[in-house]
NULO-425044 format. One record per residue (C-alpha): x negated, y, z negated; residue in three letters. Coordinates in Angstrom, 3 decimals. Layout:
<pts>
+----------+----------+----------+------+
!       c1 !       c2 !       c3 ! type !
+----------+----------+----------+------+
!        X !        Y !        Z !  ALA !
...
+----------+----------+----------+------+
</pts>
This chain:
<pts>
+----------+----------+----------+------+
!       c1 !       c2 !       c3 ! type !
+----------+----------+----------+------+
!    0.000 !    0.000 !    0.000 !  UNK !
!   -1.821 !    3.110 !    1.086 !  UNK !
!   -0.805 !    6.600 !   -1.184 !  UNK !
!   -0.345 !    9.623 !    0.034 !  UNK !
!   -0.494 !   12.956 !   -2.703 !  UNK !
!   -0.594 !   16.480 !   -2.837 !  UNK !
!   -2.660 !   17.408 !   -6.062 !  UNK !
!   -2.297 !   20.984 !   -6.899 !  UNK !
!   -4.567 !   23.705 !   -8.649 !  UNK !
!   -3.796 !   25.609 !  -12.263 !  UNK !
!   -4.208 !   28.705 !  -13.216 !  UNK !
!   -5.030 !   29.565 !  -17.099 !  UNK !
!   -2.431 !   32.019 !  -18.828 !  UNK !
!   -4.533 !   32.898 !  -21.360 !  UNK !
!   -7.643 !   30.767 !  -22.377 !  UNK !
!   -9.944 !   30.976 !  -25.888 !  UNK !
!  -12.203 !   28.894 !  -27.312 !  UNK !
!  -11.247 !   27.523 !  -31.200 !  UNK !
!  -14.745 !   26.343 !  -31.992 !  UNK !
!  -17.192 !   23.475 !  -31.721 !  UNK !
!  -15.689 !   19.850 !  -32.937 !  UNK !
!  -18.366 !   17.617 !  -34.825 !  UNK !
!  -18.027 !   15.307 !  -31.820 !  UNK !
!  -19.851 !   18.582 !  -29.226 !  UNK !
!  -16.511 !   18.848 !  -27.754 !  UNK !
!  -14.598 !   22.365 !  -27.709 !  UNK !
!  -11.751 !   23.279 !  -28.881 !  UNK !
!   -9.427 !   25.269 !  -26.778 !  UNK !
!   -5.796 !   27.101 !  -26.898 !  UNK !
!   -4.250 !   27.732 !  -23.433 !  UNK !
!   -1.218 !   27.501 !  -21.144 !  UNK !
!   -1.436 !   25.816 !  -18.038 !  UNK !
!    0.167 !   26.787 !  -14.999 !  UNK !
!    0.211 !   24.430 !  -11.883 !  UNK !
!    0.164 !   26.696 !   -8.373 !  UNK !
!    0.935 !   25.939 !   -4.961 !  UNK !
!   -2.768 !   25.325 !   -4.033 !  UNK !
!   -2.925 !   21.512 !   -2.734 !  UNK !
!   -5.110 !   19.036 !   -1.894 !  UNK !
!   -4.350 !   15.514 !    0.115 !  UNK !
!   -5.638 !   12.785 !   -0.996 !  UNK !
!   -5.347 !    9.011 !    0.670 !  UNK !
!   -6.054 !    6.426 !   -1.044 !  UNK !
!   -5.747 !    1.993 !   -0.657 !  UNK !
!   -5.855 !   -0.169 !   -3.614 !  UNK !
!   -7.173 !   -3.613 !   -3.536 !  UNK !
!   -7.909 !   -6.568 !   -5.863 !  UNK !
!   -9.821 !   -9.152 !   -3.253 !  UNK !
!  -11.699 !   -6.406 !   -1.250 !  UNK !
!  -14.096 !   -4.612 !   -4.190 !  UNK !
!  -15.730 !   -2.190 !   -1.908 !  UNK !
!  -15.386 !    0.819 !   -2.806 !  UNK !
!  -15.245 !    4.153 !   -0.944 !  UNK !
!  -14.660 !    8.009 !   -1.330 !  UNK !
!  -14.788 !   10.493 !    1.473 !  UNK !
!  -14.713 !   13.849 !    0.860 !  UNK !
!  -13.134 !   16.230 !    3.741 !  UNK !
!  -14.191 !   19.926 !    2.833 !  UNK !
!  -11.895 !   22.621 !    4.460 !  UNK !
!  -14.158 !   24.876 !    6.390 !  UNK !
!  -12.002 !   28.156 !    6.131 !  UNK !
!  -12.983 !   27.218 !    2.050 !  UNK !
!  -16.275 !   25.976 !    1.627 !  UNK !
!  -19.422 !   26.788 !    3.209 !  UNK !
!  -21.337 !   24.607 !    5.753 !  UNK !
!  -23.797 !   23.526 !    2.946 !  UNK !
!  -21.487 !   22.725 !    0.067 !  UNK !
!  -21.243 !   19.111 !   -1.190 !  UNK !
!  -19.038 !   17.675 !   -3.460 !  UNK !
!  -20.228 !   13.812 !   -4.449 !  UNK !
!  -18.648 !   11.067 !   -3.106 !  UNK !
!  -19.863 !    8.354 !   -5.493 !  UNK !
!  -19.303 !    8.213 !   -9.248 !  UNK !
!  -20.612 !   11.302 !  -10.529 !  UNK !
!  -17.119 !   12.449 !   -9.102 !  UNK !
!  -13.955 !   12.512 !  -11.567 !  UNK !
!  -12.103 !   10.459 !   -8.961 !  UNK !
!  -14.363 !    7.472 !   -8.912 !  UNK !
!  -14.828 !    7.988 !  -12.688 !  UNK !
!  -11.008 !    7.353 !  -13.237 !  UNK !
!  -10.779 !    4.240 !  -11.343 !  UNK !
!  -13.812 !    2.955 !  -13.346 !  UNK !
!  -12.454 !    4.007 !  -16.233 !  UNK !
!   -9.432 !    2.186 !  -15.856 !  UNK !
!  -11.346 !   -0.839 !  -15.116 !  UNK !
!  -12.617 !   -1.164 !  -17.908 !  UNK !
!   -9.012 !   -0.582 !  -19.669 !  UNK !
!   -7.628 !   -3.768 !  -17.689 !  UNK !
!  -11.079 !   -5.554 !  -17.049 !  UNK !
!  -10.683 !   -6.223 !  -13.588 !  UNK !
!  -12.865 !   -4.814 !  -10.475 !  UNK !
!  -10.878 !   -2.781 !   -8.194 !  UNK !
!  -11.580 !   -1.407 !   -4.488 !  UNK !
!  -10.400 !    1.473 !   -3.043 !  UNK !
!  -10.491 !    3.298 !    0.134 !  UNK !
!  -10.208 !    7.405 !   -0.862 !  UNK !
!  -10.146 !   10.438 !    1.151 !  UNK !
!   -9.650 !   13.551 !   -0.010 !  UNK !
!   -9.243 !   16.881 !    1.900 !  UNK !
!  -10.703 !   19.668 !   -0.240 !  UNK !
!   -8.502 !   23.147 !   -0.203 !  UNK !
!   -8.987 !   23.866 !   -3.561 !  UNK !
!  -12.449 !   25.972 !   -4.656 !  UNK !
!  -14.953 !   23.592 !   -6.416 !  UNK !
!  -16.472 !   25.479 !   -9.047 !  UNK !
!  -13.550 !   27.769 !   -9.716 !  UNK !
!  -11.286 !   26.958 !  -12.665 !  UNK !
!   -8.705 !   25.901 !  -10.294 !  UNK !
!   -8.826 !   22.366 !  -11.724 !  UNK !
!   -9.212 !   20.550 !   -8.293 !  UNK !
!  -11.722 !   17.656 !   -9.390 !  UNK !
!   -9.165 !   16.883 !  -12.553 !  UNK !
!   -5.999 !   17.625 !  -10.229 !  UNK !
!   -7.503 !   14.976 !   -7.534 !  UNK !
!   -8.348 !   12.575 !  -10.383 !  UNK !
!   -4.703 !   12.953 !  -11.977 !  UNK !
!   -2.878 !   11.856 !   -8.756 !  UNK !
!   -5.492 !    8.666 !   -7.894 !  UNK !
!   -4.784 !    7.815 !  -11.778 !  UNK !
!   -0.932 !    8.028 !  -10.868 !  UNK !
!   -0.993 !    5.964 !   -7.857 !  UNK !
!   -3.395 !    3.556 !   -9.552 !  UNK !
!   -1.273 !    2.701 !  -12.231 !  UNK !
!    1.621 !    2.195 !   -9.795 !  UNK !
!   -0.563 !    0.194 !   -8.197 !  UNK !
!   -1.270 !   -1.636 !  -11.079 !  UNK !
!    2.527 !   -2.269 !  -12.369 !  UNK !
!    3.056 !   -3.843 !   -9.137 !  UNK !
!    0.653 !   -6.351 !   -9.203 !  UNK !
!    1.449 !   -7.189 !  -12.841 !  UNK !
!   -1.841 !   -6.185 !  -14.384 !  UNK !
!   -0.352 !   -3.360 !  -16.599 !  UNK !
!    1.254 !   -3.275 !  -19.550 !  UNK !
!    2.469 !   -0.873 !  -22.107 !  UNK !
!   -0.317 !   -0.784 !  -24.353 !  UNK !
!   -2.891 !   -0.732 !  -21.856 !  UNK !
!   -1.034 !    2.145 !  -19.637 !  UNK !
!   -0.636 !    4.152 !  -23.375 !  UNK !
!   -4.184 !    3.943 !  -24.350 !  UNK !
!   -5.161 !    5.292 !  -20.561 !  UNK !
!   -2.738 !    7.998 !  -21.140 !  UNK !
!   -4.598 !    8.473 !  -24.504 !  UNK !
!   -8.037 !    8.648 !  -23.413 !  UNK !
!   -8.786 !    9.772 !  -19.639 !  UNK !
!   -9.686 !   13.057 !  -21.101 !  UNK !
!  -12.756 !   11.291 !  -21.420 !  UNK !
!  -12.692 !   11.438 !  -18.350 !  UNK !
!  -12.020 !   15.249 !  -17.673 !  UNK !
!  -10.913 !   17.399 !  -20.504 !  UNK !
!   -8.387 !   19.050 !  -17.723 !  UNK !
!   -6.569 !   15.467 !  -16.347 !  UNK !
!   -3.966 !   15.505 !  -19.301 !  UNK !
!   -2.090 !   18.491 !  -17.832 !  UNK !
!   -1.561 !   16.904 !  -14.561 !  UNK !
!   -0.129 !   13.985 !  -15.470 !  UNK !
!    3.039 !   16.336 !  -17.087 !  UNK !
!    4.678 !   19.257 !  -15.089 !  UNK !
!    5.712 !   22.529 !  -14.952 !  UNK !
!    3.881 !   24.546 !  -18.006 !  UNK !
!    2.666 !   23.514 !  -20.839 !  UNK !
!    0.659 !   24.264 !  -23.968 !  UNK !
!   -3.091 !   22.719 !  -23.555 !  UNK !
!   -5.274 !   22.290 !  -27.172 !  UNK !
!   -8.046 !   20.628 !  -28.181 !  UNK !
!  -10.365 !   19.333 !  -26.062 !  UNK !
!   -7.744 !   19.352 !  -23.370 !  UNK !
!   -6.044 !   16.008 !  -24.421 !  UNK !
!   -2.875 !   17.550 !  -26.765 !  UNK !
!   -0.551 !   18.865 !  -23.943 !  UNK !
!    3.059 !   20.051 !  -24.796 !  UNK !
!    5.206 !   20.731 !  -22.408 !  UNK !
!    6.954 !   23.995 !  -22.602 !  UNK !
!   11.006 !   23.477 !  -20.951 !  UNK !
!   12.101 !   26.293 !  -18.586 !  UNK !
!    8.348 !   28.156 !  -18.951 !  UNK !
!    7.938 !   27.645 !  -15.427 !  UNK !
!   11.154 !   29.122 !  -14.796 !  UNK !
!    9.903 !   32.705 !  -15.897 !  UNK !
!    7.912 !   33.108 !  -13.200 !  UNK !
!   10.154 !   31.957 !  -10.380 !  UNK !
!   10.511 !   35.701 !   -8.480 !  UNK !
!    6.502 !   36.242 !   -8.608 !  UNK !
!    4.147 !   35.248 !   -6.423 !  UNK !
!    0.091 !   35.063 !   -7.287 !  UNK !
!   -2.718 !   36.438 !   -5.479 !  UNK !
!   -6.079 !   34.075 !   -5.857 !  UNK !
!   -9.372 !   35.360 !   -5.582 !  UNK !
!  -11.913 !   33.330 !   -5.335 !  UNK !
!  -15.345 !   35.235 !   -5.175 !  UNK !
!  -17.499 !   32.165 !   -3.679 !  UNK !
!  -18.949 !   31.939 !   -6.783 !  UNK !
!  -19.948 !   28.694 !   -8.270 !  UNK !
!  -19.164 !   28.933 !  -12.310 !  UNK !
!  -20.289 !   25.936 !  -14.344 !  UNK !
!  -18.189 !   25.027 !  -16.939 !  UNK !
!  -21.122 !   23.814 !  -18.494 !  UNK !
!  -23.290 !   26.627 !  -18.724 !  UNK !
!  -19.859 !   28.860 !  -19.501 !  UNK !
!  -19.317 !   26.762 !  -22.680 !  UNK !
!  -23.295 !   27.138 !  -24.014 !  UNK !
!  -22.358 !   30.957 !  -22.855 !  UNK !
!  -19.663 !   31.232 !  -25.498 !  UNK !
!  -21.596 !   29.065 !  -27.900 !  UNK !
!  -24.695 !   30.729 !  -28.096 !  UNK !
!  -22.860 !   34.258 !  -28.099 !  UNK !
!  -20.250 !   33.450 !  -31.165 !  UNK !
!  -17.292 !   34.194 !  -28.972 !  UNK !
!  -15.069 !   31.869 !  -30.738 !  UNK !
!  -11.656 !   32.587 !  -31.570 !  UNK !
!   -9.702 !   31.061 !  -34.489 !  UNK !
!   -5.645 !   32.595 !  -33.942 !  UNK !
!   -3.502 !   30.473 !  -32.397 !  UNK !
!   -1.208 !   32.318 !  -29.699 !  UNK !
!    0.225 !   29.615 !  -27.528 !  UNK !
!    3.139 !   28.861 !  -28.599 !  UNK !
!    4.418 !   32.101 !  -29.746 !  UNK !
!    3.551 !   33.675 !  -26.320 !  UNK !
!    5.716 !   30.957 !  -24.138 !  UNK !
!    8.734 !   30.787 !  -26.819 !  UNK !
!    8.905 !   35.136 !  -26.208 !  UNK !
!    8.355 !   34.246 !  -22.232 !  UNK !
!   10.897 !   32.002 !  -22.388 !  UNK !
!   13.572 !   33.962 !  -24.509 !  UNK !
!   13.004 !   37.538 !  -22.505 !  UNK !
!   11.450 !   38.609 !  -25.719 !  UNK !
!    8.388 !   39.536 !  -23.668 !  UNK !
!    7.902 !   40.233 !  -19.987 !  UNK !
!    5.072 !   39.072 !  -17.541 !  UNK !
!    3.431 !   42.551 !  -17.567 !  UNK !
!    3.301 !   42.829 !  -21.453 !  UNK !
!    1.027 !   39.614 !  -20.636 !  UNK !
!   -1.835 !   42.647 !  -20.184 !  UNK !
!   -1.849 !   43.800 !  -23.564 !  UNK !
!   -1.423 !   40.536 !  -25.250 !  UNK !
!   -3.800 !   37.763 !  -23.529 !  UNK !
!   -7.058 !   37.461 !  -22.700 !  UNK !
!   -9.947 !   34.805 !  -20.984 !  UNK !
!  -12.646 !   34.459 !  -23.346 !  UNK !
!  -14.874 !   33.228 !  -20.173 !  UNK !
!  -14.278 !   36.320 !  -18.451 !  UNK !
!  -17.611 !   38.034 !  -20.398 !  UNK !
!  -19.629 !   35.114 !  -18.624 !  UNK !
!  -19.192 !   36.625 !  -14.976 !  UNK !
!  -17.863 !   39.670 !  -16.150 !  UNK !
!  -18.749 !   42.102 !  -13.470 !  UNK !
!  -17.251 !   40.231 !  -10.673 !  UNK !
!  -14.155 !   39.620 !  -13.062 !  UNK !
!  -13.089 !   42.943 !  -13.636 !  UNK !
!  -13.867 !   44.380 !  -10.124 !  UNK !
!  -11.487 !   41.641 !   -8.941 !  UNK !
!   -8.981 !   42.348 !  -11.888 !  UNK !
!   -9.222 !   46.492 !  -10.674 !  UNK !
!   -7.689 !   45.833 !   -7.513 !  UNK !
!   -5.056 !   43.379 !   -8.409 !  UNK !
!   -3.977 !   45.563 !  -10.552 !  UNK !
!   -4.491 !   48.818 !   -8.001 !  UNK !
!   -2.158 !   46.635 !   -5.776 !  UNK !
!    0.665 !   46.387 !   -8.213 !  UNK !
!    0.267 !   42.958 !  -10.218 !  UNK !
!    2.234 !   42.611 !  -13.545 !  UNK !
!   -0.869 !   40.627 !  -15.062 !  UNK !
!   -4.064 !   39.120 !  -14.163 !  UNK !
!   -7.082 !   36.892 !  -15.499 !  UNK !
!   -9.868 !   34.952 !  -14.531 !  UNK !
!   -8.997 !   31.261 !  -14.445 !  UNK !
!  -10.618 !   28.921 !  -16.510 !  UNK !
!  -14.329 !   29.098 !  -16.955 !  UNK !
!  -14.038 !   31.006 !  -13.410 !  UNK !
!  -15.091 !   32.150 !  -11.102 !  UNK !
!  -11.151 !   32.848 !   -9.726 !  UNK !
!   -8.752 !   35.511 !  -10.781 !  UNK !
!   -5.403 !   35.556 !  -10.021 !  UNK !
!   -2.739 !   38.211 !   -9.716 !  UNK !
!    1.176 !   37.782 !  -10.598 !  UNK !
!    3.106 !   39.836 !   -8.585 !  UNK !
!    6.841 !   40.741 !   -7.876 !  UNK !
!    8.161 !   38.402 !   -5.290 !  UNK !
!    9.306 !   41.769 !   -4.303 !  UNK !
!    5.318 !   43.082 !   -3.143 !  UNK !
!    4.707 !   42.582 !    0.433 !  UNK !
!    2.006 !   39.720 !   -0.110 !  UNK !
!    0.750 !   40.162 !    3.559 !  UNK !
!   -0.138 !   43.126 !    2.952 !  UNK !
!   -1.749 !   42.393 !   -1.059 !  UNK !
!   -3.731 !   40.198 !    1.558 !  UNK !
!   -5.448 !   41.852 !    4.270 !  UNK !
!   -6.454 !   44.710 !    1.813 !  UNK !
!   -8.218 !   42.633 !   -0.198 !  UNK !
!   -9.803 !   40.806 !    2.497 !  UNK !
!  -10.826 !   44.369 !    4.008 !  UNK !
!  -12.254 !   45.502 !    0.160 !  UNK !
!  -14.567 !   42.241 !   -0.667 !  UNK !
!  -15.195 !   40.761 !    3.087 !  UNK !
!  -14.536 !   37.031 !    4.820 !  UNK !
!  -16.832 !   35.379 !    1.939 !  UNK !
!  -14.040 !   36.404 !   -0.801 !  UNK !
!  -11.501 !   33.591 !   -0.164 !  UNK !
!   -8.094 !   35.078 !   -1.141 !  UNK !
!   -4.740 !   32.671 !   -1.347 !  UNK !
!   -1.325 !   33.920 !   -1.739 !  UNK !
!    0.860 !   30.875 !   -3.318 !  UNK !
!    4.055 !   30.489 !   -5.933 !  UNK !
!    4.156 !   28.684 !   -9.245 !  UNK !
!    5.203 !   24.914 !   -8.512 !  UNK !
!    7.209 !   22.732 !  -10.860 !  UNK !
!    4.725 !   19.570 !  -10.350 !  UNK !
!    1.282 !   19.323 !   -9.636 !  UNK !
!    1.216 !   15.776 !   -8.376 !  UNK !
!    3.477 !   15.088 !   -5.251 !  UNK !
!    3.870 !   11.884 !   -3.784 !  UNK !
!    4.359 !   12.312 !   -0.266 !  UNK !
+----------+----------+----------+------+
</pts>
């Protein structure tokens, strides 16, 4: 059975850091968002064949003639399938292709987005041949934040409260809802950010952030207490300071064009723009594309309900 899925990007409203666990890991307070971004990813399942194989198809409007992603299991994708492996103890082969659309390097989500679908379909997979059961398919919901911190959110949908090291994800009802007459203006400013590196950043600078916000900023969203542009005054992206003059040039003319909020996404290096569905977007568009130049990659999407699509 070959699967066919659209894996979408996130966006970050709002993103701190709580401190350092004893375990190295970070502790973070954040909603995600998932965003009409997509990637397509193919993939075949099988049990006698064990080869395995993951091509990686990088848009060229996107990604520059010498970017590579890996294609062998340094990637989250082949990570999950080994992962879950290991959960059921058998060897599995796969046949993968993804096409890339979504920045690498950009706190889109894209590797954890693409590694949350192939987990999907593999466990389908899996329930169909028998080799699953509850237990098993609990503890890999559990623990593939192993994995990648970010995979947890994109096995829910719409928005939802993200904590710890990524792994405690609470879905907020009707969140998504609040933003269903905006549209969002990406920029992505070609700019590899590590999330690595952005981590030891806030680390070695003390930017960590004890209050807890999460919660009482989607209950106001979601009762009108609060609208999107009070978002300004309210939220911030503790990352931002890592790549902060690029950041706030970006965030200037989002904000010259009329956007009720904007932030850097995860540990960057996009920023995105909410706007009034009522903005002419086309226009948002070409002027930013005259201001920073063709290497500036700028997407104009909506807020989607569910980041994995089986199509």
């Amino acid at each position: 059975m070959i699967y066919n899925l659209l894996t979408s990007a996130k966006i970050n409203l709002g993103l701190t850091v709580i401190g350092k666990l004893s375990d190295g890991y970070h502790e973070i307070e954040s909603i995600f968002l998932p965003i009409g971004i997509f990637d397509k990813v193919y993939s075949k399942f099988c049990l006698k064949n064990k080869d395995k194989k993951l091509e990686i198809v990088l848009n060229p409007s996107v990604f520059g003639e010498d970017f590579k992603v890996p294609n062998d299991n340094r990637n989250t994708v082949w990570k999950v399938v080994e992962f879950v492996e290991k959960v059921v103890g058998k060897s599995i082969g796969f046949d993968i292709k993804v096409y890339k659309n979504i920045p690498v390097g950009s706190g889109l989500g894209g590797g954890s987005s693409n590694a949350g679908g192939i987990l999907l379909a593999l466990i389908d997979f899996l329930k169909r041949n028998n080799l699953l059961d509850k237990e098993k398919e609990e503890f890999i919901f559990s623990n593939v934040w192993n994995v990648g911190a970010d995979i947890p959110f994109f096995l829910n949908s719409g928005g939802c409260i993200v904590q710890g090291r990524g792994e405690k994800v609470k879905k907020v009802d009707c969140l998504i809802d609040v933003f269903s007459k905006t549209f969002l203006v990406v920029v992505y400013p070609n700019l590899f950010s590590s999330t690595k590196d952005a981590f030891r950043f806030i680390s070695e600078n003390n930017l960590y952030d004890s209050r807890r916000w999460a919660f009482e900023i989607s209950e106001k969203l979601v009762s009108c207490e609060i609208e999107i542009s009070d978002l300004k005054e309210m939220l911030k992206n503790t990352f931002e300071q890592f790549i902060i003059t690029k950041v706030i040039e970006i965030k200037s003319e989002l904000y010259l064009r009329g956007a009720m909020f904007s932030l850097m996404s995860g540990s960057g290096s996009s920023v995105y723009g909410i706007f009034d569905v009522k903005k002419d977007a086309k226009i948002i568009k070409n002027y930013l594309i005259s201001k920073f130049g063709k290497n500036y990659k700028i997407f104009v999407t909506r807020f989607v309900k569910n980041p994995v699509l089986f199509i």
